[in-house]
N, C-alpha and C positions, 0 to 999 in steps of 0.2 A: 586301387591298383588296376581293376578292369576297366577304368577310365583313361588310363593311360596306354596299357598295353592291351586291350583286348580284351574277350572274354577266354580266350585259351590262354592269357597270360604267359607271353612265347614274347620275349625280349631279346633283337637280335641274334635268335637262335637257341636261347638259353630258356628253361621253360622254370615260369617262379611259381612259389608256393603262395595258396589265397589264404592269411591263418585265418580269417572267417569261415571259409568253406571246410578246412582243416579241424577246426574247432567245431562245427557242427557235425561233421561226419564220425569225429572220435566221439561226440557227444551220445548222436545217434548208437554207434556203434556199442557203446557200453549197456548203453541201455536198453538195445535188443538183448546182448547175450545175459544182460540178467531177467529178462521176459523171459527167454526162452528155456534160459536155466532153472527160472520158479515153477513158470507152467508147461513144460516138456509137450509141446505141441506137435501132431503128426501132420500136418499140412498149415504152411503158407500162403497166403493168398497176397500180393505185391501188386500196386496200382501203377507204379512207372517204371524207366528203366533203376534209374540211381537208387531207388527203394531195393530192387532185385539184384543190382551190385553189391549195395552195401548189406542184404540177409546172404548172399552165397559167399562173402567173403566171412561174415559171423560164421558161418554153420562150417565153413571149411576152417577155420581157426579152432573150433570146439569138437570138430570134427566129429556133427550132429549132420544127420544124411536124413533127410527127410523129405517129402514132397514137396514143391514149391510151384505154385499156379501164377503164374503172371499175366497179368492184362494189360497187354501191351499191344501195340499194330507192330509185330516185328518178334523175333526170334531174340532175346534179352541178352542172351551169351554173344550172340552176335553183334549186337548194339553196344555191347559192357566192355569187347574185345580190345585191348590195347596192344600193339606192339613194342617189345621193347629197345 
């Protein structure tokens, strides 16, 4: 699909879903909130943006408020920011 349409996969206006990227992300996603739910951790430490997107979106679904340290060149929220 990125082959055809891009990497923002934006088809004449119309923006499509990657189910690879989809499927990794929920993949991912389950399997933080069961890390997190085993070992109830007080600080996150996140190496890139989409790492720091996809634990503040866990911790906001489970609505676990904890630290989170990100090493990033850049403000995460700000880089993570979509409009809709």
């Amino acid at each position: 699909m990125r082959g055809l349409f891009g990497k923002k996969l934006d088809f004449f206006g119309k923006k499509l879903v990657d189910p690879k990227e989809e499927y990794f992300y929920s993949e991912f996603a389950n399997r933080l909130k069961k890390c997190i739910l085993d070992k109830r951790p007080d600080i996150f430490l996140t190496t890139d943006v989409e790492a720091t997107q996809v634990l503040l979106n866990v911790c906001d679904e489970l609505d676990y408020k904890k630290t989170v340290i990100s090493m990033c060149h850049g403000d995460p929220q700000y880089l993570t920011y979509t409009s809709s």
